[in-house]
C-alpha positions in Angstrom: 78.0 55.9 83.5 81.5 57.3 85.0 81.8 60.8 84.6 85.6 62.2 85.6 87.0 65.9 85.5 89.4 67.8 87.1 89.6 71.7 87.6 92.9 73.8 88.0 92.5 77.4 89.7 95.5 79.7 90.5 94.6 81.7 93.6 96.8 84.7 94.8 97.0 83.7 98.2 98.6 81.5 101.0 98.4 77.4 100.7 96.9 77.2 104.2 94.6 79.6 103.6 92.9 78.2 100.8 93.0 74.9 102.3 91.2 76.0 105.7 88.8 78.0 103.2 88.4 75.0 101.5 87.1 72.8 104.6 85.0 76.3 105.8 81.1 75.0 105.7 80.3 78.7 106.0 82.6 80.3 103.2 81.0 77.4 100.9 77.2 78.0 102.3 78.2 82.1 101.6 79.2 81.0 97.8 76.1 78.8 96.9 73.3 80.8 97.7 71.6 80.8 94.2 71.3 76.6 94.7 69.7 78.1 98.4 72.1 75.1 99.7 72.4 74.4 102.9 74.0 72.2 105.2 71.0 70.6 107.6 73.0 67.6 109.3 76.6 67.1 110.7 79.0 69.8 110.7 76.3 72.6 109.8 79.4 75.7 110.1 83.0 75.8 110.9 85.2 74.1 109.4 85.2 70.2 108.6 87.4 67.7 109.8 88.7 64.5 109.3 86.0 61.4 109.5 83.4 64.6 109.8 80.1 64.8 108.0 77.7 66.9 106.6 74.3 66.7 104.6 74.1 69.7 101.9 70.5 70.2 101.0 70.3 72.1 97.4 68.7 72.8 94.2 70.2 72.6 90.9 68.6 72.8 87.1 65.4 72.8 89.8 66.0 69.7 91.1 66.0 69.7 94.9 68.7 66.9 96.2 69.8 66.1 99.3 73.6 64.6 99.9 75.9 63.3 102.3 79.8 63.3 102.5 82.4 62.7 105.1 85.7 64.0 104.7 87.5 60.8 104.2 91.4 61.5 104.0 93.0 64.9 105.2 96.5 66.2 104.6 96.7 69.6 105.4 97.7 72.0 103.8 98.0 69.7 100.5 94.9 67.5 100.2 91.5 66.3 101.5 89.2 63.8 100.2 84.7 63.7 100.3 83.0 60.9 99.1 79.0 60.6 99.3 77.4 58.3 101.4 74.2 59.1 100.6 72.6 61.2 97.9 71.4 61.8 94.3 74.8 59.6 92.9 75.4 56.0 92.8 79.2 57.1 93.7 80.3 60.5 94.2 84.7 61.3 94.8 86.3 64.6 94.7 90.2 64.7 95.9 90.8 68.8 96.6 94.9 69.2 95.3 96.2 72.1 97.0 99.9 73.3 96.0 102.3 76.5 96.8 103.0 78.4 93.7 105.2 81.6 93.4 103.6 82.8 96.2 100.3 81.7 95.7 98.2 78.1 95.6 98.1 76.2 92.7 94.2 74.6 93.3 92.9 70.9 91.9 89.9 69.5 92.2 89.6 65.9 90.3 86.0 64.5 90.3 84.7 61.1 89.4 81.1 59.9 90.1 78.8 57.2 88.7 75.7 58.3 87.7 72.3 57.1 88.7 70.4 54.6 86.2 68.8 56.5 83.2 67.2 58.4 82.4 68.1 60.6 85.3 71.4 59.5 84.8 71.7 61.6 81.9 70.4 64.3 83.0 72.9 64.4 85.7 75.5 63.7 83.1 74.6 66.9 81.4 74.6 69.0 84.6 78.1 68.8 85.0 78.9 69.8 81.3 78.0 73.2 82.3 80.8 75.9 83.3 79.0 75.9 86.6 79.3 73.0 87.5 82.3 72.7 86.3 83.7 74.5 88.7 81.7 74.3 91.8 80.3 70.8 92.8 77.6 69.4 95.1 80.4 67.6 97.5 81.0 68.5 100.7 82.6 71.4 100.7 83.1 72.9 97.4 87.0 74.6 96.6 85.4 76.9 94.4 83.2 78.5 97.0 85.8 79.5 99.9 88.1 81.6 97.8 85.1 84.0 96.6 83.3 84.4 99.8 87.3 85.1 100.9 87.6 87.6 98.1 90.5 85.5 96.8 91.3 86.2 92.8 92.3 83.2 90.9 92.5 82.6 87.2 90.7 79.4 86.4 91.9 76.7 84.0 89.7 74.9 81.3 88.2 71.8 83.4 88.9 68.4 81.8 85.9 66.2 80.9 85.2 62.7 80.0 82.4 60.1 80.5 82.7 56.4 80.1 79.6 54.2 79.8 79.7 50.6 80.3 77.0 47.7 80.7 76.5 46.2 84.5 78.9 49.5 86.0 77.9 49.2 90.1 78.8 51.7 92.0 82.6 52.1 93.3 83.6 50.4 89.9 86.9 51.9 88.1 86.4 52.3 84.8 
């Protein structure tokens, strides 16, 4: 099954800034201490760059998972890209939108993955009905994280979710 969403936060401060926040491994480990993620391979603090990796070990719902994700494309200040090369998905995408906005940073984050086969593919599916996950997700580095370990307000946007389902989906498949 594809699941897609995107997320839309307003955050009262500087385009770059969220965007270097947003590629800080240490602002997102800072964020996500309830999962007790960490990262334990590649870039394990700093920031991440371009054809850079790192493996996030975390617990979610009390599932321990392990996941790796390059950053893939980079645009600064405006856009990066993390797929998962390895993990708990069959595919895993998330493009980070970044745009100035009367003064402050208009923030997307659009997510598609494939989840695995059932039945733990359905319980993945559900995970990421929750406002939680919504908002913050496994990938390499999380937007949602940097701008609270920064202090940064923002005034999230309802996230947009659909699922499509499909006999024989592989992995990297559009839907």
């Amino acid at each position: 099954m594809t699941v897609r969403f995107e997320h839309e936060t307003r955050i009262e401060a500087p385009v770059e800034l969220v965007f270097d926040l947003s590629l800080a491994i240490d602002a997102h480990l800072a964020s996500m201490s309830a999962s007790k993620e960490r990262a334990i391979a590649g870039v394990t603090s700093g920031r991440i760059g371009l054809g850079e990796t790192v493996t996030w070990r975390a617990t979610h719902l009390r599932i321990p998972f392990t996941m790796t994700s390059p950053v893939t494309e980079l645009e600064g200040p405006h856009r990066f890209v993390d797929e998962q090369v390895r993990g708990p998905f069959r595919s895993f995408h998330h493009e980070h939108l970044f745009e100035a906005r009367d003064g402050g940073t208009r923030m997307i984050d659009r997510i598609r993955f494939d989840t695995p086969p059932a039945p733990i593919g359905r319980l993945v599916e559900g995970t990421v009905r929750t406002p939680t996950c919504r908002s913050s997700s496994p990938s390499a580095p999380s937007t949602s994280s940097p701008r609270r370990a920064a202090g940064l307000t923002n005034r999230p946007s309802p996230a947009l979710l659909h699922t499509e389902a499909g006999p024989g989906r592989r992995a990297g498949q559009e839907t």
